[in-house]
MMTF fields as JSON, N, C-alpha, C and O atoms, coordinates in Angstrom:
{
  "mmtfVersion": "1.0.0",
  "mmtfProducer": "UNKNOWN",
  "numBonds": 443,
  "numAtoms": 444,
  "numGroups": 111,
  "numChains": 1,
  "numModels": 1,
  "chainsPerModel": [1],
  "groupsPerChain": [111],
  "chainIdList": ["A"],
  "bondAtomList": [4, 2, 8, 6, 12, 10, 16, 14, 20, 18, 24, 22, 28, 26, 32, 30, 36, 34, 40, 38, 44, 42, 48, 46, 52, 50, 56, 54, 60, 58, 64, 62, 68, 66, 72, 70, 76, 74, 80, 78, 84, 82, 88, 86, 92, 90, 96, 94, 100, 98, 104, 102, 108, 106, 112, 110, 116, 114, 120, 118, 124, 122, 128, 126, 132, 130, 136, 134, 140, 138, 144, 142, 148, 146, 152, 150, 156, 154, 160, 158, 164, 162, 168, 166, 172, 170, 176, 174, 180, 178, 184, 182, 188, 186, 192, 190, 196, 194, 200, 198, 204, 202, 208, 206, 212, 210, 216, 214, 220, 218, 224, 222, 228, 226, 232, 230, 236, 234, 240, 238, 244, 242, 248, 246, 252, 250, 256, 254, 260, 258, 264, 262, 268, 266, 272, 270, 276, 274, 280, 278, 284, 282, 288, 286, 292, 290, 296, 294, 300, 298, 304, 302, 308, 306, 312, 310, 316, 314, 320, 318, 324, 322, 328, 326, 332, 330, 336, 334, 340, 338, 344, 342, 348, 346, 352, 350, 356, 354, 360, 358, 364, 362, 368, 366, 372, 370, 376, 374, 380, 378, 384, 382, 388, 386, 392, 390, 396, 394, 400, 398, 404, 402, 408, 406, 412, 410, 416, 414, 420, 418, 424, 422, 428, 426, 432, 430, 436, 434, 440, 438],
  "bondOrderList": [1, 1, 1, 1, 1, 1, 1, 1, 1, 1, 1, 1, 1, 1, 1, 1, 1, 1, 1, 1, 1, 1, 1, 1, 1, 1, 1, 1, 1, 1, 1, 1, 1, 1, 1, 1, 1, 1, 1, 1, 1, 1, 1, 1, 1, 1, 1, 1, 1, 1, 1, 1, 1, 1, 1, 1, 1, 1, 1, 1, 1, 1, 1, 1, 1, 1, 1, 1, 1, 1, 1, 1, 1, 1, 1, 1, 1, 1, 1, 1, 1, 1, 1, 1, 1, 1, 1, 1, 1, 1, 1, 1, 1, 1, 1, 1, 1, 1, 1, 1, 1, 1, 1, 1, 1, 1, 1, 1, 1, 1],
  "groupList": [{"groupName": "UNK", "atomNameList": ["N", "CA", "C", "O"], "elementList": ["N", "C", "C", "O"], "formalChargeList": [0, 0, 0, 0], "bondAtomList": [1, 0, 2, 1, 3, 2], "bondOrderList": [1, 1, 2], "singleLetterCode": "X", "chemCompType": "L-PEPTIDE LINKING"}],
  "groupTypeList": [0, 0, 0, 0, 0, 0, 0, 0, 0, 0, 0, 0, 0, 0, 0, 0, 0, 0, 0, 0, 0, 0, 0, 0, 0, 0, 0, 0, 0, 0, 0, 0, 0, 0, 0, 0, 0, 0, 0, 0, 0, 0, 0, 0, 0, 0, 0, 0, 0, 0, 0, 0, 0, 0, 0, 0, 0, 0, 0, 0, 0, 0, 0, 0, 0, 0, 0, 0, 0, 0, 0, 0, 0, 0, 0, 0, 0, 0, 0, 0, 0, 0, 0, 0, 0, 0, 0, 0, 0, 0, 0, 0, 0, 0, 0, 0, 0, 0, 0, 0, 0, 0, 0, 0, 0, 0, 0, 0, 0, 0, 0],
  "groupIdList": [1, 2, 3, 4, 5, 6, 7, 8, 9, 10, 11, 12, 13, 14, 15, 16, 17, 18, 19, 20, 21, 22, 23, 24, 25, 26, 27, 28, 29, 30, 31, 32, 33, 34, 35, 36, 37, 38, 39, 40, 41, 42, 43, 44, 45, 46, 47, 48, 49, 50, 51, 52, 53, 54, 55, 56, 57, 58, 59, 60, 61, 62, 63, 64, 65, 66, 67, 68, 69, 70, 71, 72, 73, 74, 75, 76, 77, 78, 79, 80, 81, 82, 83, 84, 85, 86, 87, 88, 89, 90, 91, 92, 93, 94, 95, 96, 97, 98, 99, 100, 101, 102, 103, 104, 105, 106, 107, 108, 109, 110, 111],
  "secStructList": [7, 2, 2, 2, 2, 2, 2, 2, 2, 2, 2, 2, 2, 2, 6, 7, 7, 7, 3, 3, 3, 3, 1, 1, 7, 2, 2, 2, 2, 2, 2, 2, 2, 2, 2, 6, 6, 7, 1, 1, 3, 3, 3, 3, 7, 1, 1, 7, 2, 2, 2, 2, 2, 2, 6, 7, 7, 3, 3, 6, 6, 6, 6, 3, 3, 7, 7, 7, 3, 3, 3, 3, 7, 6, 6, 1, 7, 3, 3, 3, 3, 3, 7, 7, 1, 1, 6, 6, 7, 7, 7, 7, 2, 2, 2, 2, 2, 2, 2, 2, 2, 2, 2, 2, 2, 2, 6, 1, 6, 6, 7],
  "xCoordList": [0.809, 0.0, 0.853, 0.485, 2.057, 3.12, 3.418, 3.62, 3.454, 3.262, 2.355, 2.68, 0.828, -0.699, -0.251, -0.288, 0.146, 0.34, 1.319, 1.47, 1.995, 2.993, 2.44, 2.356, 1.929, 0.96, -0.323, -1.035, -0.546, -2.025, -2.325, -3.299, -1.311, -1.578, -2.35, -3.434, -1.629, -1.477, -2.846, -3.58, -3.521, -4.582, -5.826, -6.832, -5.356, -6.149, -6.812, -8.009, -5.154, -5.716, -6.103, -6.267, -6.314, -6.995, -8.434, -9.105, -9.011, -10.279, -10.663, -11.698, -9.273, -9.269, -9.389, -8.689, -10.451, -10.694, -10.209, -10.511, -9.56, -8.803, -9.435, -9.937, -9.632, -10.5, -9.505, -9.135, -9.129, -8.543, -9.048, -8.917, -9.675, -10.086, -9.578, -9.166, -9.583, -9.023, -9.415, -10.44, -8.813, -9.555, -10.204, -11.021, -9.6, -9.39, -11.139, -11.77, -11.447, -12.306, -12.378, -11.472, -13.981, -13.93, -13.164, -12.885, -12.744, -12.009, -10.661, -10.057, -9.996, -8.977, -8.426, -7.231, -8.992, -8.913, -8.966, -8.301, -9.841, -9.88, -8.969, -8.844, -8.214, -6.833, -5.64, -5.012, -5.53, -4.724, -4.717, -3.63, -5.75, -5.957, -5.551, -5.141, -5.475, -5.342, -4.309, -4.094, -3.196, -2.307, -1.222, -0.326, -1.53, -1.206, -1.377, -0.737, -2.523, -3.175, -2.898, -2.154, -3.778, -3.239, -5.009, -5.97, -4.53, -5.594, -6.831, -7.758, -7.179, -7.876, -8.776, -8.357, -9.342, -10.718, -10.217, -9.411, -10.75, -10.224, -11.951, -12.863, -12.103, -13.051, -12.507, -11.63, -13.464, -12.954, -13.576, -14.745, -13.42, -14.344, -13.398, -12.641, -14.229, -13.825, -14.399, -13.963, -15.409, -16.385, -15.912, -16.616, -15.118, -14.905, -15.496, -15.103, -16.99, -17.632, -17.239, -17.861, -16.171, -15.633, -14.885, -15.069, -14.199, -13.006, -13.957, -13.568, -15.177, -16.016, -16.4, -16.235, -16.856, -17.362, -16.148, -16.36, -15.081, -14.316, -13.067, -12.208, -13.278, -12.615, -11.425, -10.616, -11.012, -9.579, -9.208, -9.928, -7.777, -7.282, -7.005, -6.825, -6.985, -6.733, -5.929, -6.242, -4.675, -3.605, -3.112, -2.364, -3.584, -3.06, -1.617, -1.13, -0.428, -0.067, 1.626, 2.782, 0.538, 1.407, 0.37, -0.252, 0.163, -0.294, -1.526, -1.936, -2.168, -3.958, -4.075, -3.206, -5.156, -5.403, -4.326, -3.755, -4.46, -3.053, -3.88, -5.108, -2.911, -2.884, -3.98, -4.254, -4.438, -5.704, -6.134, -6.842, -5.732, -6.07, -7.216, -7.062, -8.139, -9.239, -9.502, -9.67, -9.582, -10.423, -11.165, -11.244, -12.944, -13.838, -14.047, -13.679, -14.799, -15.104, -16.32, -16.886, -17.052, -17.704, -18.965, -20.058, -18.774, -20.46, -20.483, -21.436, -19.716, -19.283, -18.691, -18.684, -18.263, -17.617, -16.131, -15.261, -15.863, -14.294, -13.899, -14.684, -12.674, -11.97, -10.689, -10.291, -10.117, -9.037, -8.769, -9.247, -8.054, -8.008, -6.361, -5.715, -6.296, -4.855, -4.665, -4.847, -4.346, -4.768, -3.069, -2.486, -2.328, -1.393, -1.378, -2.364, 0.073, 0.319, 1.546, 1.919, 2.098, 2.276, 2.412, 2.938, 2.338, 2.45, 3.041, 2.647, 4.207, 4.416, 4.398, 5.095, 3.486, 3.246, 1.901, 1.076, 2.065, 1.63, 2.108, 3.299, 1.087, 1.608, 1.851, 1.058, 2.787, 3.274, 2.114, 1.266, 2.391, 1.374, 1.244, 0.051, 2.03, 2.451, 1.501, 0.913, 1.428, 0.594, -0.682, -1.562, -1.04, -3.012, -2.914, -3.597, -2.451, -2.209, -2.37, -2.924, -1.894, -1.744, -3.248, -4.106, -3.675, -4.671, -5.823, -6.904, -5.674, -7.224, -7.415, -8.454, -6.031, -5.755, -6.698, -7.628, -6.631, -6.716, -8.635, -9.432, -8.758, -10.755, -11.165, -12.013, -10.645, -11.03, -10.893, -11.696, -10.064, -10.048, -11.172, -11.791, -11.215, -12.701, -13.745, -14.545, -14.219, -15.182, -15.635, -16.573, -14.581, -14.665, -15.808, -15.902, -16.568, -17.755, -16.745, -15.657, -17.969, -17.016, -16.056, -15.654, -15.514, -14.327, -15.159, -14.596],
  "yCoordList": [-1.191, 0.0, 1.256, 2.367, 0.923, 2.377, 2.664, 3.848, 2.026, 2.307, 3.058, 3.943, 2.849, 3.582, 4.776, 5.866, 4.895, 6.206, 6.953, 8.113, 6.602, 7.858, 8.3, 9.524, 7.521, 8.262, 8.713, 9.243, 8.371, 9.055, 10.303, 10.435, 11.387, 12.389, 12.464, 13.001, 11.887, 11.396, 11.256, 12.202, 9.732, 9.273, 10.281, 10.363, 11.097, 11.889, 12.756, 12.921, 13.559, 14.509, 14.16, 15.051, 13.106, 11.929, 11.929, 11.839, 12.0, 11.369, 10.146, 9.66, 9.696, 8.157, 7.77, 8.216, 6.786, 6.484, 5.325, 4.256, 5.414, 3.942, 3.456, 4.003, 2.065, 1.396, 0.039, -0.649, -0.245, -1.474, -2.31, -1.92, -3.579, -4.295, -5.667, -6.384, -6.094, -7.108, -7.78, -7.433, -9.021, -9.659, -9.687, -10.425, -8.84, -8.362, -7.467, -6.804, -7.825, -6.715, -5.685, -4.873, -5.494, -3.846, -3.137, -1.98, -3.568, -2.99, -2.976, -1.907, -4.159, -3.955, -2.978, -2.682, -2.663, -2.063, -0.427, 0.415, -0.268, 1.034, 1.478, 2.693, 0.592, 0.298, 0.98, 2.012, 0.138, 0.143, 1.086, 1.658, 1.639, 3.226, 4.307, 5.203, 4.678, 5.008, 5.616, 6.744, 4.28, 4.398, 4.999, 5.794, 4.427, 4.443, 5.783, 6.166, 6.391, 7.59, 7.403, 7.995, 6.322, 6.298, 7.443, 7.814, 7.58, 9.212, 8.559, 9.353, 6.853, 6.533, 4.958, 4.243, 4.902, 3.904, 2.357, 1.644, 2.065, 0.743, -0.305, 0.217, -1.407, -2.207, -3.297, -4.065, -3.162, -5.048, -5.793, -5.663, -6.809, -8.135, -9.78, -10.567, -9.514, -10.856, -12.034, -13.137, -11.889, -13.227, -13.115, -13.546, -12.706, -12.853, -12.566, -12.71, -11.935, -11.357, -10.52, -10.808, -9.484, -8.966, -10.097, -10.378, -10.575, -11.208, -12.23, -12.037, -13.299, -13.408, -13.02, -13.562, -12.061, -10.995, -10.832, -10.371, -10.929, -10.426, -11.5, -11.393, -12.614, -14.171, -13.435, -13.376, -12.766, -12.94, -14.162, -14.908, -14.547, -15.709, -15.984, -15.201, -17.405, -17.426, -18.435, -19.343, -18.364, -19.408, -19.261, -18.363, -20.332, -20.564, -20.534, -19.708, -21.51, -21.814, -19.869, -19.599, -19.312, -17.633, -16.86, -15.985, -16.94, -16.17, -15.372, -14.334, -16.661, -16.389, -15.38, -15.646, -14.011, -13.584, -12.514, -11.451, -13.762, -12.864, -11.593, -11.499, -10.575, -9.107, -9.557, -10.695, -8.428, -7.958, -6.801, -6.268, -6.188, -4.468, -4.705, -5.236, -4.137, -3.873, -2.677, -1.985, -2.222, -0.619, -0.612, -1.024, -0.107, 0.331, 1.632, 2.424, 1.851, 3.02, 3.685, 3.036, 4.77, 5.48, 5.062, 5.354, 4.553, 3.187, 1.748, 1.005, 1.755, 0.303, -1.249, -2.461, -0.397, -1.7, -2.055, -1.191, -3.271, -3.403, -3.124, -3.119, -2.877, -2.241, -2.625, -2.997, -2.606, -3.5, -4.461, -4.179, -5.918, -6.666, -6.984, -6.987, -7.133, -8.077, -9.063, -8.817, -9.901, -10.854, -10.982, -11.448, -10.858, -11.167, -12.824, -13.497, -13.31, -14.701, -14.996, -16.122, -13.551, -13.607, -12.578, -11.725, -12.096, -11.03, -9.77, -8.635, -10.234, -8.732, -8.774, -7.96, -9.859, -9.207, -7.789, -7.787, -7.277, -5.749, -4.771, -4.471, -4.225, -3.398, -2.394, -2.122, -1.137, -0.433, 1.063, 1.213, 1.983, 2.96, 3.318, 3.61, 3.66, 4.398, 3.679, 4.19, 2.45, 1.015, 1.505, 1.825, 1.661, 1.453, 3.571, 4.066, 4.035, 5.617, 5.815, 6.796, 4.904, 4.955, 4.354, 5.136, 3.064, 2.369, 3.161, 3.027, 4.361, 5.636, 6.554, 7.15, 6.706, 7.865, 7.235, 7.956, 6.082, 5.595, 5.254, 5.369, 5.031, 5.079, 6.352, 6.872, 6.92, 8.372, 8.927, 9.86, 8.88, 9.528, 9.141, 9.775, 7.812, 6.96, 7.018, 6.288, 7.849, 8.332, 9.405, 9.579, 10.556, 12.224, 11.906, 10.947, 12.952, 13.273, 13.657, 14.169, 13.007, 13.222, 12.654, 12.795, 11.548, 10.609, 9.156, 8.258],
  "zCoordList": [0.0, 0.0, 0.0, -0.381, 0.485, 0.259, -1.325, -1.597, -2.057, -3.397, -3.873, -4.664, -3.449, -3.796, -2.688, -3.259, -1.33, -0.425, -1.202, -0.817, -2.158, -2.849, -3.791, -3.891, -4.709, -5.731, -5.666, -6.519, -4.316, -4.46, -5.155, -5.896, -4.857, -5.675, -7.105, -7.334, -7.858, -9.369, -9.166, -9.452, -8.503, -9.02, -8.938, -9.643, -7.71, -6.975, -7.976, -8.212, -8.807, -9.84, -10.928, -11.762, -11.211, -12.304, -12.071, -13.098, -11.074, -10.537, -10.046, -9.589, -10.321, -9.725, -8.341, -7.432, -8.211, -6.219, -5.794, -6.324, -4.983, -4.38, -3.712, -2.73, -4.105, -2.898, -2.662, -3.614, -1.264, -1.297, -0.017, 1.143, -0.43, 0.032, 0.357, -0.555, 1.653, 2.675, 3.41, 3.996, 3.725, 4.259, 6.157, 6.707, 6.534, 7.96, 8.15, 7.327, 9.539, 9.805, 10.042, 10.23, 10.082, 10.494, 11.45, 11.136, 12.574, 13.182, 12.961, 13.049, 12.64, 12.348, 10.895, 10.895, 10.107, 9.561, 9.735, 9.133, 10.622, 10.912, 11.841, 11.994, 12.583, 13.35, 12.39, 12.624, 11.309, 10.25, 9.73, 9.656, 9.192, 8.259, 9.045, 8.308, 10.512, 11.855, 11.692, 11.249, 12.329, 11.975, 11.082, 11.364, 9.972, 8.937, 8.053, 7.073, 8.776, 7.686, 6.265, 5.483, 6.133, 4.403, 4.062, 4.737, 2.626, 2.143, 1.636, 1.475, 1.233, 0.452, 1.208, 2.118, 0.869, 0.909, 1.516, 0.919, 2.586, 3.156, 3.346, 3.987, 2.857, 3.175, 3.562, 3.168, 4.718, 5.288, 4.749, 5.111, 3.801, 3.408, 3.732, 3.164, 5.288, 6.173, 5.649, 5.98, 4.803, 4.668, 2.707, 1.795, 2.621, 1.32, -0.059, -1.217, 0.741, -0.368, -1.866, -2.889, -1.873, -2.728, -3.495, -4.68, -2.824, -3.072, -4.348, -5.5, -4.174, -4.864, -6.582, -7.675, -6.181, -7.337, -7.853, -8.975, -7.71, -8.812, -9.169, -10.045, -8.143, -8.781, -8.413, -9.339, -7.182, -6.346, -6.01, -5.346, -6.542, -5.587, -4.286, -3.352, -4.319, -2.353, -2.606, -3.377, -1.9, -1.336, -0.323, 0.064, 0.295, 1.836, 1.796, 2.568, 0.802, 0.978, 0.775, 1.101, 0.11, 0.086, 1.068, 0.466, 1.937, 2.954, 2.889, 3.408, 1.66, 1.972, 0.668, -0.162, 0.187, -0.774, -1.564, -1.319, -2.958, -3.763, -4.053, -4.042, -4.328, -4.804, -6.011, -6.393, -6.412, -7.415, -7.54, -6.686, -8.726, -8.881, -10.375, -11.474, -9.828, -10.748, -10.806, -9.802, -12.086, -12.55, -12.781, -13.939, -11.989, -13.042, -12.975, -12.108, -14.163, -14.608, -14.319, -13.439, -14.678, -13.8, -14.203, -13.716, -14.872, -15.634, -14.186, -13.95, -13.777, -13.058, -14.204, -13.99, -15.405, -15.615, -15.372, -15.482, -15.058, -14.697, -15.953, -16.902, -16.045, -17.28, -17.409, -18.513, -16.664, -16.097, -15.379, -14.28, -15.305, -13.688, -14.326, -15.374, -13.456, -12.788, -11.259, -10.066, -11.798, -10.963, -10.34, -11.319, -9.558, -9.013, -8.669, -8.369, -8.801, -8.852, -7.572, -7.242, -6.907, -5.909, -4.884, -5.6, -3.886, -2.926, -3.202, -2.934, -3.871, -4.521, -6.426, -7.032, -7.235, -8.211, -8.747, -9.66, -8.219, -8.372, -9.46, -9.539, -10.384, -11.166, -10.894, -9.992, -11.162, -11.259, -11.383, -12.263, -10.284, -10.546, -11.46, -11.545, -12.89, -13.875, -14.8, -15.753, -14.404, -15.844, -15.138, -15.937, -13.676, -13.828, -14.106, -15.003, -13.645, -14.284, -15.771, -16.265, -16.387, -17.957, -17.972, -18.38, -17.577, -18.179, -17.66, -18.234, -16.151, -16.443, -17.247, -17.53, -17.748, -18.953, -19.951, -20.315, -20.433, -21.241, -21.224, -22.155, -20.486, -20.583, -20.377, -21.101, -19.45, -19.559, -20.517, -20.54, -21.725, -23.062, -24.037, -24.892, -23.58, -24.098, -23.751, -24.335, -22.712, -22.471, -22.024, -21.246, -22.801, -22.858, -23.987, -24.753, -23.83, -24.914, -26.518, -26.78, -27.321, -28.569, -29.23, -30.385, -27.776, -28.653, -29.005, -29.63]
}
């Protein structure tokens, strides 16, 4: 998440909203954000509900739910996923930065 706490800016002035969701509860999470003061959106989904809907992996055997960055757009369709294959395969702010540039140009009026 220190990766998304440095760029927040960027996404910020994009219009882009961070939401990152985990498997921990409500409280602990709000522990965490606390702490942490990170600038952007924390959901606890203890019962795995999110995780669900969007076919996140789970391996026990790497310390339970791999990484997963999904984009949707202001319609609600995903637009992007990436499914991480291990704890730190995570893309790069610059790739989901590029890939809002990139629907947002697609759905300025006129294009």
């Amino acid at each position: 998440m220190a990766q998304l706490r440095q760029g927040y800016p960027q996404f910020e002035a994009r219009d882009i909203e961070i939401v990152v969701v985990g498997p921990e509860d409500a409280r602990a999470f709000a522990d965490y954000w606390q702490k942490e003061s990170l600038p952007f959106i924390g959901l606890p989904d203890p019962k795995a509900s999110v995780l669900k809907l969007y076919g996140q992996e789970v391996n026990l055997f790497k310390l339970g739910r791999m990484p997963a960055q999904v984009l949707v757009d202001k319609a609600g369709m995903a637009r992007f996923v990436h499914y991480g294959h291990s704890m730190s395969d995570i893309p790069e702010n610059e790739e989901i930065l590029a890939v809002g540039d990139e629907i947002d140009a697609q759905t300025e009026p006129g294009v």
